[in-house]
C-alpha positions as CSV (number, residue, x, y, z in Angstrom):
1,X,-6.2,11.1,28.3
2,X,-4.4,12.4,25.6
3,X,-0.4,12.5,25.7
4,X,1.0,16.1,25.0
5,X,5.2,14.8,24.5
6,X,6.8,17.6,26.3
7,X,4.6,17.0,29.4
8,X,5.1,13.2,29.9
9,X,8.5,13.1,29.5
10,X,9.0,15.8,32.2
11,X,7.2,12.6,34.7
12,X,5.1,13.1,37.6
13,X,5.6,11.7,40.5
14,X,2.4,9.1,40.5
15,X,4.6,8.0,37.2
16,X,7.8,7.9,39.3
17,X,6.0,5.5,42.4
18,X,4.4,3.3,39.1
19,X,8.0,1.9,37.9
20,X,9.3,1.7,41.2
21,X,11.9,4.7,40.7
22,X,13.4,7.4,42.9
23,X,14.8,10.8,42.7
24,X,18.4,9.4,43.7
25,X,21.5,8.1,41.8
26,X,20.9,5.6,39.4
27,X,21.1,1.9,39.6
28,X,24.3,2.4,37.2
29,X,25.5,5.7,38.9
30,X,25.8,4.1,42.2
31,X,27.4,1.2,41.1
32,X,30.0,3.7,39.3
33,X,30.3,5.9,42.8
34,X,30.8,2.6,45.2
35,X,33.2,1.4,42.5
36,X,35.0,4.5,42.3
37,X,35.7,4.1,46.4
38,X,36.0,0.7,46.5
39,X,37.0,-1.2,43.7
40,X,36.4,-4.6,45.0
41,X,32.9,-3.5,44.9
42,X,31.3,-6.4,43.2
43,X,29.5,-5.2,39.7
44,X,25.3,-4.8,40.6
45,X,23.2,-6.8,38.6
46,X,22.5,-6.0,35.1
47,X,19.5,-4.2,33.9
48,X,17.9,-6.0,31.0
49,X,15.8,-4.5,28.2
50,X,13.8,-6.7,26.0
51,X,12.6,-5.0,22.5
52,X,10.6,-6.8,21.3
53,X,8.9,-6.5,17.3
54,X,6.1,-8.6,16.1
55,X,6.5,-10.4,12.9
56,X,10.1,-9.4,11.9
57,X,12.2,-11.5,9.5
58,X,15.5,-12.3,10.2
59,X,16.7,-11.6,6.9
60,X,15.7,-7.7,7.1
61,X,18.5,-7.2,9.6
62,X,21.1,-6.0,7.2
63,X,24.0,-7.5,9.3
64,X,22.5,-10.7,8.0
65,X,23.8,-10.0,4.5
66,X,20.7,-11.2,2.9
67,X,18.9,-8.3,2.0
68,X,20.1,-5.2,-0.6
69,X,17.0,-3.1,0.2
70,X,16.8,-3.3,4.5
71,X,18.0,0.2,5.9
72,X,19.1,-0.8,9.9
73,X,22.0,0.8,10.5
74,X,21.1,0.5,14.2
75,X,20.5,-3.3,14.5
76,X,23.4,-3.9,12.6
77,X,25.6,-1.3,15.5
78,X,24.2,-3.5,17.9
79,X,25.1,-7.0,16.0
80,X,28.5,-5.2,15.3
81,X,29.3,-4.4,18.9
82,X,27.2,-7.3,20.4
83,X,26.2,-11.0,20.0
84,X,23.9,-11.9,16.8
85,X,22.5,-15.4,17.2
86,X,22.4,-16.0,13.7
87,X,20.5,-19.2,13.8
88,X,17.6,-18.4,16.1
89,X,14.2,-19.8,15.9
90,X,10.5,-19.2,17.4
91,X,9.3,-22.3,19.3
92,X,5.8,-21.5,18.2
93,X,5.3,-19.4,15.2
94,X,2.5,-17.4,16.1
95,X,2.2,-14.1,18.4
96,X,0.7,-15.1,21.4
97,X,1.9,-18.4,22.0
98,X,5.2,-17.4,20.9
99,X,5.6,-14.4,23.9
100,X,4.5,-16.8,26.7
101,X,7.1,-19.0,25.3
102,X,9.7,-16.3,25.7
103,X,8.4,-15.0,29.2
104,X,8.3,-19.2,31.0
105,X,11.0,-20.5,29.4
106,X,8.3,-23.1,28.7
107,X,6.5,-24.6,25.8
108,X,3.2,-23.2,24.6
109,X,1.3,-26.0,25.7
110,X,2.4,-25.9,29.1
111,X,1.6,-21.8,29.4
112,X,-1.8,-22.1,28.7
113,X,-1.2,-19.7,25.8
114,X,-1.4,-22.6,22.7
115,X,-3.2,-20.5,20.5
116,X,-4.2,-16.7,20.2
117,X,-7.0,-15.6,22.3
118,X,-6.1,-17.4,25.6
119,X,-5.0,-15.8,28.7
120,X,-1.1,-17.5,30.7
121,X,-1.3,-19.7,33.5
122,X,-1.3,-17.8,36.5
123,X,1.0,-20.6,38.8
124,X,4.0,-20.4,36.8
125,X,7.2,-18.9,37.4
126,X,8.1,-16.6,34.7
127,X,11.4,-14.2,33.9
128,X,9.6,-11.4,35.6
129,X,8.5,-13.3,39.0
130,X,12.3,-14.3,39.1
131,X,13.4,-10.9,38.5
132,X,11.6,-9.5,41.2
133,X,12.4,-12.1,43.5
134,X,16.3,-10.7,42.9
135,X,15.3,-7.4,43.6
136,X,14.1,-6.3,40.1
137,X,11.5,-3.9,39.1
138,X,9.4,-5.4,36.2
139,X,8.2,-3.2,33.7
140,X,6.2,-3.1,30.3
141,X,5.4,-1.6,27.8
142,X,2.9,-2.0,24.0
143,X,1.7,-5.2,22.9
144,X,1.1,-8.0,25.8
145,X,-1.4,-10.5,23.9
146,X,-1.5,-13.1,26.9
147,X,-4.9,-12.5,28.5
148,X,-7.9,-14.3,27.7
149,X,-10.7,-13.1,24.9
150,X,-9.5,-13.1,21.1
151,X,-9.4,-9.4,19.1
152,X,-13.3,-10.6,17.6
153,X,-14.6,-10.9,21.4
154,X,-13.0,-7.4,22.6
155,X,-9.4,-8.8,23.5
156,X,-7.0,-6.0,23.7
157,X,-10.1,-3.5,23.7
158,X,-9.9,-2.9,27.6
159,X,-7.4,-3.3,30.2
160,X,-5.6,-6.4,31.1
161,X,-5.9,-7.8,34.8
162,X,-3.0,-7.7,36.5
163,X,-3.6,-11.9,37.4
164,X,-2.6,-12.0,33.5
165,X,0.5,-9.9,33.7
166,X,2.8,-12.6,33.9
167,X,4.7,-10.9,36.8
168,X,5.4,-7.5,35.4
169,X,3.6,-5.8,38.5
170,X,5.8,-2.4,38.6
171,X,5.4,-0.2,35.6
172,X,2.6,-1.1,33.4
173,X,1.4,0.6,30.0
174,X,0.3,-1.9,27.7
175,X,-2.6,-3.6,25.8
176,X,-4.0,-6.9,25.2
177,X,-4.0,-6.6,21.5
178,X,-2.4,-3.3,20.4
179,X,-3.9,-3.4,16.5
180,X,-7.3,-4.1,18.3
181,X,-7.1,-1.3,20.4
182,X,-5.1,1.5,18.0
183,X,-3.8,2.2,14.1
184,X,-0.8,3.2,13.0
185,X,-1.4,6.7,13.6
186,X,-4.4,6.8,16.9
187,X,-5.0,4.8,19.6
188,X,-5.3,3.5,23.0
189,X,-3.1,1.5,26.0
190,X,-3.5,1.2,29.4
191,X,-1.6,1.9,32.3
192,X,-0.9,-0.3,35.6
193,X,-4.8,1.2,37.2
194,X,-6.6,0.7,34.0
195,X,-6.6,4.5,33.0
196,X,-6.5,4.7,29.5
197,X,-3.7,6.5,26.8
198,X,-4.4,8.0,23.9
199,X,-2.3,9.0,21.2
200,X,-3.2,10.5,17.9
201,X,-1.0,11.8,15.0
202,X,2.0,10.3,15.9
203,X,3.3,6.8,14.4
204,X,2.4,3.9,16.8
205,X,6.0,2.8,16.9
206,X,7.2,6.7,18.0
207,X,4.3,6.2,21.0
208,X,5.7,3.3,22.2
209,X,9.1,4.3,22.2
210,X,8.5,7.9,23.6
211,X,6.8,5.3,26.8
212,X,9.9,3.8,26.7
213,X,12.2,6.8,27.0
214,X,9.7,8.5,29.8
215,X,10.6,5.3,32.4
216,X,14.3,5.1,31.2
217,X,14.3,8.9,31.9
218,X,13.5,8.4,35.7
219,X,16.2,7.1,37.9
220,X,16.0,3.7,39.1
221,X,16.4,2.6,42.7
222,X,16.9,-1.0,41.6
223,X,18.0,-3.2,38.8
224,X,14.9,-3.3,36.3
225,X,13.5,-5.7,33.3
226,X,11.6,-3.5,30.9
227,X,9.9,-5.1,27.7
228,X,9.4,-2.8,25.1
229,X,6.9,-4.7,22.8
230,X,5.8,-3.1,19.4
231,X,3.6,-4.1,16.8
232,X,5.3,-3.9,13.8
233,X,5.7,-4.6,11.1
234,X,2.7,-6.9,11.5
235,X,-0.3,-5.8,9.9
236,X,-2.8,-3.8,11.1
237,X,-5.9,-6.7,11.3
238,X,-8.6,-4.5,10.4
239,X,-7.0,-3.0,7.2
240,X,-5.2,-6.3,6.3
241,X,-1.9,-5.0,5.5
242,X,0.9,-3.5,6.8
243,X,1.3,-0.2,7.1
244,X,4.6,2.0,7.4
245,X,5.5,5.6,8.2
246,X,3.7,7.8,5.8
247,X,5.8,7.7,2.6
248,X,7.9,4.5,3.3
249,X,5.8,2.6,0.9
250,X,6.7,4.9,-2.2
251,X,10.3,4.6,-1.1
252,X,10.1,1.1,-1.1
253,X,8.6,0.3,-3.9
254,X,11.2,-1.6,-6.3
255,X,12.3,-3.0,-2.7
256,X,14.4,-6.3,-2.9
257,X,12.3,-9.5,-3.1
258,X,13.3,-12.6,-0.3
259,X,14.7,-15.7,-2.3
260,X,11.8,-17.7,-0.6
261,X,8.9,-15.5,-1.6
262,X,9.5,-15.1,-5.5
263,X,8.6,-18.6,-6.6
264,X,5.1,-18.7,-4.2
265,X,2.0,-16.8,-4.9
266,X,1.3,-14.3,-1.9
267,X,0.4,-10.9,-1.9
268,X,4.3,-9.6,-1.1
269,X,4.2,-7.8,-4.2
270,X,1.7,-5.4,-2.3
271,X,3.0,-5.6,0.9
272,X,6.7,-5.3,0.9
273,X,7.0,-1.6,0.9
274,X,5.3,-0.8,4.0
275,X,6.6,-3.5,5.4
276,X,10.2,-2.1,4.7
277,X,9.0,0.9,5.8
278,X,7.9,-0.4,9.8
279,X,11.3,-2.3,10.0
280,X,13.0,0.6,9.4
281,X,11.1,3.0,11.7
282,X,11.8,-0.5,14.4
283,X,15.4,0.6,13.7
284,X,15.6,4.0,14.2
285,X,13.3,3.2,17.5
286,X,16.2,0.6,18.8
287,X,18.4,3.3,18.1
288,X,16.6,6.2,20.2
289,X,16.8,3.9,22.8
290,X,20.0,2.6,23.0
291,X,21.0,6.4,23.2
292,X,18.8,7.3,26.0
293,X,20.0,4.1,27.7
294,X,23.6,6.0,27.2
295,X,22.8,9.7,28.2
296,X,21.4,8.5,31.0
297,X,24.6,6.1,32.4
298,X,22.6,3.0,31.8
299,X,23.9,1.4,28.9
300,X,27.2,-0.1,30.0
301,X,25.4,-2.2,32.8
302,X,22.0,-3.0,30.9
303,X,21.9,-6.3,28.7
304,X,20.0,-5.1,25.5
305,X,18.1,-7.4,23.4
306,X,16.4,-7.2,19.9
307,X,14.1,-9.9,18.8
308,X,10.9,-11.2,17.4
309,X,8.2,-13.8,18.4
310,X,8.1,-14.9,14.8
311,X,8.7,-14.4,10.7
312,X,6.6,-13.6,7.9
313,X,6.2,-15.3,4.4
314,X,3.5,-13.0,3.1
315,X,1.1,-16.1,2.1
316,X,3.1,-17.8,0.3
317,X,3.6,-20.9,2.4
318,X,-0.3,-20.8,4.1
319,X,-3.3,-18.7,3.8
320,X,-1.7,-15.7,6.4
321,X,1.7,-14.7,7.3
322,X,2.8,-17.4,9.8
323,X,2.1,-20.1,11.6
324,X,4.0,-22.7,9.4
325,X,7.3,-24.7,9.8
326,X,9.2,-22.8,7.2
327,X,12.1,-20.7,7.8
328,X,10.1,-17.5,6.8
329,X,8.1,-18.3,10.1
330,X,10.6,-19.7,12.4
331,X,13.6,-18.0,11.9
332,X,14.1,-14.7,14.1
333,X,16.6,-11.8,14.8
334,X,18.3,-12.0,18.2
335,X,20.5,-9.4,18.6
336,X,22.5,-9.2,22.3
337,X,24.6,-6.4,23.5
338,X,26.1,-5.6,27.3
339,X,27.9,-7.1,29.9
340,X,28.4,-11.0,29.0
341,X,27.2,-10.1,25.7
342,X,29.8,-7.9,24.0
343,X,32.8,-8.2,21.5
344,X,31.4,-8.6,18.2
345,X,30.9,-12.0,17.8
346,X,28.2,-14.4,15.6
347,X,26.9,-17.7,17.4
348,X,25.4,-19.7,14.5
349,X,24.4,-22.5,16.9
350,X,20.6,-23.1,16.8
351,X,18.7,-21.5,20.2
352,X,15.4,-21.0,20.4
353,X,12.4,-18.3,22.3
354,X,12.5,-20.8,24.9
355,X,16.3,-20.6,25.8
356,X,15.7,-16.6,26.1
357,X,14.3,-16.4,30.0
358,X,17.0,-19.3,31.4
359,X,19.9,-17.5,29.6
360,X,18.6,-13.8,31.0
361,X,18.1,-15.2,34.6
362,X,22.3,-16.9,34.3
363,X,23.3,-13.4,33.2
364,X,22.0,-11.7,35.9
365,X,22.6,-14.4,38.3
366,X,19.7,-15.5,39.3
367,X,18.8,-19.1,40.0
368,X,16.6,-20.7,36.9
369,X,13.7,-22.6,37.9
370,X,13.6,-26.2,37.4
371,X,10.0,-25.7,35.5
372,X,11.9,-23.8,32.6
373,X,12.6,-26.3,29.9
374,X,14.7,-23.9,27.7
375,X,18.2,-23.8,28.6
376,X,20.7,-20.9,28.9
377,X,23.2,-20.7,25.9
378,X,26.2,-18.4,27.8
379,X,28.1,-21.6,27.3
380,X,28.1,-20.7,24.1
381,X,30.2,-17.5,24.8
382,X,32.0,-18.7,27.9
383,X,32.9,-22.0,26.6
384,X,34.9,-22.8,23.5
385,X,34.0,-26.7,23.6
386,X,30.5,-25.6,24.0
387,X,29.5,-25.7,20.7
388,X,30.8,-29.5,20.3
389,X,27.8,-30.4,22.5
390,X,25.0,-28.2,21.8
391,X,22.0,-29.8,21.0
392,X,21.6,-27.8,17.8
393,X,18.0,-28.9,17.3
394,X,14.6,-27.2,18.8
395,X,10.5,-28.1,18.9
396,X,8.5,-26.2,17.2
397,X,4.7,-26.0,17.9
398,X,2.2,-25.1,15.5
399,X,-1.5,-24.2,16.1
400,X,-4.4,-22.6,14.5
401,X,-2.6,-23.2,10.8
402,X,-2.8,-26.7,11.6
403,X,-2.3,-28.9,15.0
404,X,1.8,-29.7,13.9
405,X,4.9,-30.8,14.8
406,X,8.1,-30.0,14.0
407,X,11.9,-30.2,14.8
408,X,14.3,-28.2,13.5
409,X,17.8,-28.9,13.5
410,X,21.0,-27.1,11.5
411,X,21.0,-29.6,8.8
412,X,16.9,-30.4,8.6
413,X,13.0,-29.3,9.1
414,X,11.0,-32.1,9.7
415,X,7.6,-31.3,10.2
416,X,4.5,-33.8,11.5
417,X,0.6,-32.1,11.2
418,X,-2.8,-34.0,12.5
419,X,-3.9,-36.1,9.3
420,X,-7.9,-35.2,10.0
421,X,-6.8,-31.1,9.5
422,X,-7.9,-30.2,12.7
423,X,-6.8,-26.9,13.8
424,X,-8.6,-26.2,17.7
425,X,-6.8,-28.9,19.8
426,X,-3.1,-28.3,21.5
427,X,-1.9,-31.3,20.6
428,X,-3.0,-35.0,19.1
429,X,-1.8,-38.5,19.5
430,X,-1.6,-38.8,15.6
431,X,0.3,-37.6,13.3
432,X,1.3,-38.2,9.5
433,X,4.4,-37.2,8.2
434,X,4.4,-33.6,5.6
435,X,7.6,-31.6,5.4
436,X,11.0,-32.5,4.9
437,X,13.8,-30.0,4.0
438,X,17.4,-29.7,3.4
439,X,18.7,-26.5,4.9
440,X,22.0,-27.5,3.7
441,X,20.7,-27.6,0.1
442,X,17.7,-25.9,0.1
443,X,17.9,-23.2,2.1
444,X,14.7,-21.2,0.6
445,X,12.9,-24.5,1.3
446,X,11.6,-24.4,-2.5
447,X,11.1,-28.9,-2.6
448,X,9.7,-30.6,-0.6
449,X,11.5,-34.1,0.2
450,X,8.7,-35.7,2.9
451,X,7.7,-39.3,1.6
452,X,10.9,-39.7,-0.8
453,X,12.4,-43.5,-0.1
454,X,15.8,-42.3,-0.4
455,X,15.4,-39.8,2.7
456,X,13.8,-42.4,4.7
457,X,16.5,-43.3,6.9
458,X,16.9,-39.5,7.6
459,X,13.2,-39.1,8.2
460,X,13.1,-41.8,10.6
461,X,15.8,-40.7,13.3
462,X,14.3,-37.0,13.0
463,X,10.3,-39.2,13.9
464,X,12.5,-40.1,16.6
465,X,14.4,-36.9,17.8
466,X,10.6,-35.5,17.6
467,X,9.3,-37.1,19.8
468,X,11.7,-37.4,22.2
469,X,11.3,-33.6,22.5
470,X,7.3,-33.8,22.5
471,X,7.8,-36.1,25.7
472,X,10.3,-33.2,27.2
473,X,7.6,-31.0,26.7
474,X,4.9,-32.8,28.6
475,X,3.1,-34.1,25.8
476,X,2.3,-38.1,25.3
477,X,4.6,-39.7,22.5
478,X,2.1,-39.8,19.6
479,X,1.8,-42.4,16.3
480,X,3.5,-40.7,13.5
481,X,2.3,-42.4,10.3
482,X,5.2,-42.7,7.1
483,X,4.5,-39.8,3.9
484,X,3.0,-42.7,1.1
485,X,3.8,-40.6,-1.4
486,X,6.0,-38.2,-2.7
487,X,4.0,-35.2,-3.4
């Protein structure tokens, strides 16, 4: 069918029964009435919203101070009025592997996601599955990439099979691989019964969010999850490139250059523009939302996250736009704003994807599974001695690129990768030593400091800390071979 705006987001009432919702006072209006006449009336449990952007750097979030050119004046409300983690990182740099990551609380080779083109284990507890267990609704929305068959067999061309959902069984508009099944300005999702949506002449990103608004529109009967999951910025496979709102790209075009792309060959110089362009059409998006969140009395009891499953370095670090252990890859926006959540503060501790699902199920109170191997960081807002213990260091995963290793710690990136190159394995039990970097001193990650004999010592306790978390993860403890030389 083909989506005329005005009607949708009037609803229907087979729309209304799909996201669980009723025609009586909101989730946060009642809570507000049995407040009102009895205020020992325990708060209800949060809603959560999830927005979710594919391939967004950190450093485009102008509350990062990194960036002259980035127009978010949204992201950077939220940052001001929320949490901004400012030292988050993807467990696994890639898009699939990276979202089942964020959904288990798990790493990607315990999903059954470990590379694109794979479809989640259907046994495991996920944030959803908790959710619901509470009393949740779980909803989504866009870009879902965790069922089998990759975009060359048809993946993302049809509806996913609600066995691959991951627990988001209430309202349900979404596709496998949304720049397999649409372009930036037509295309196709499907809803919970496999019906499809069309939309043509309107901006993918505008689609998704008018979804978006049409379920935060209804009133809700219960507490709900809802993942709103866009595409961009990442490019558009078919055409290769990025592609923003029509005339971004000539507004972009003497666009600030990242510190960490001008010294690599790439193709940045082309792609930036449009680029700027989709994060900034991301922004306004975040923003529409947080105000329908407010008009409709939602916003003061709904936890509201921004993020991304991974970076971008624009080929500059590999032959694509990810899947490596630089920063440009692993580091991510996390943005946080609502109850728990609130009063302007930056957390520069290092969390990563897989500390996202434990934290959300703390917030709302909701026992986290033993299987989840992230850990929730509210300690780090409750607690001022938190930070003295935190961890501060994360696994990183890296297939199809490479079969890698990595940890990543405040001070260091130490990165392992399979000597024989293979790239179609989820893991090896043998490694040789490739990256080393300074983040203290070499933030942009421009040398390279594996196999030097005066970082030795250094390299060996990270070998160490490595693998230590490979065996946390599930995986065997594997032969990490010394960099001979210094390349």
């Amino acid at each position: 069918m083909t989506v005329n705006r005005r009607k949708f987001l009037l609803g229907t009432a087979a729309a209304a029964a799909q996201a669980g919702v009723a025609a009586a006072l909101s989730h946060g209006e009642q809570t507000k009435a049995n407040q009102a006449n009895d205020p020992g009336t325990p708060a209800a449990k949060p809603n959560i919203v999830i927005y979710h952007s594919d391939q967004f750097r950190w450093d485009f979030v102008g509350a990062n101070g990194l960036n002259s050119s980035t127009h978010t004046p949204n992201l950077d409300t939220l940052a001001a009025e929320g949490t901004n983690f400012t030292h988050a990182v993807t467990n696994q740099p890639v898009c699939a592997p990276s979202r089942s990551v964020l959904i288990t609380g798990k790493y990607a080779t315990e999903t059954g996601v470990w590379r694109n083109g794979l479809g989640i284990r259907q046994d495991l507890q996920t944030l959803a599955t908790e959710l619901r267990k509470a009393g949740y609704t779980a909803n989504y929305i866009g870009k879902w990439h965790m069922a089998p068959g990759s975009e060359a067999q048809g993946g993302g061309r049809g509806p996913v099979k609600p066995e691959f959902r991951g627990g988001f069984d209430d309202f349900w508009e979404a596709a496998n691989a949304l720049e397999a099944s649409s372009h930036p300005y037509e295309g196709t999702i499907w809803d919970r019964d496999g019906n499809p949506i069309t939309f043509k002449d309107e901006y993918r990103v505008d689609f998704i969010t008018d979804r978006a608004e049409k379920v935060l529109r209804q009133k809700q009967e219960k507490p709900f999850l809802l993942m709103i999951s866009q595409l961009e910025p990442h490019q558009q496979n078919d055409l290769g490139r990025m592609v923003g709102p029509q005339g971004s790209a000539e507004r972009f075009v003497d666009a600030f250059v990242p510190v960490d792309l001008r010294s690599f060959p790439g193709d940045w110089h082309k792609q930036l523009p449009d680029y700027y362009g989709a994060c900034e059409s991301i922004d306004a998006s975040v923003g529409r939302v947080r105000k329908i969140l407010d008009e409709e009395g939602l916003a003061a009891n709904t936890i509201f996250i921004f993020m991304s499953d991974h970076g971008c370095h624009f080929m500059t670090r590999n032959q694509e736009y990810k899947r490596s252990t630089h920063n440009s890859s692993l580091r991510v926006p996390l943005l946080i704003d609502g109850p728990g959540f609130e009063n302007a503060r930056q957390i520069q501790e290092l969390v990563g994807i897989v500390d996202i699902a434990p934290t959300l199920l703390d917030a709302a109170g909701v026992a986290v599974p033993e299987s989840m191997k992230g850990r929730s960081f509210l300690p780090l807002l409750r607690d001022a001695s938190a930070p003295h213990t935190w961890p501060n260091r994360q696994l990183i995963q890296i297939s199809e690129s490479m079969t890698g290793r990595a940890i990543r710690t405040k001070d260091w990136t130490y990165c392992v990768a399979d000597p024989t190159g293979a790239k179609d394995q989820p893991t090896s039990e043998n490694y040789h030593e490739y990256q080393l970097y300074d983040q203290r001193n070499d933030p942009h990650e421009l040398v390279n400091l594996a196999g030097r004999k005066e970082y030795r010592e250094i390299a060996d306790n990270l070998r160490d800390q490595l693998k230590e978390l490979m065996v946390q993860a599930g995986e065997a403890a594997p032969e990490i071979a010394p960099a001979k030389l210094y390349p």
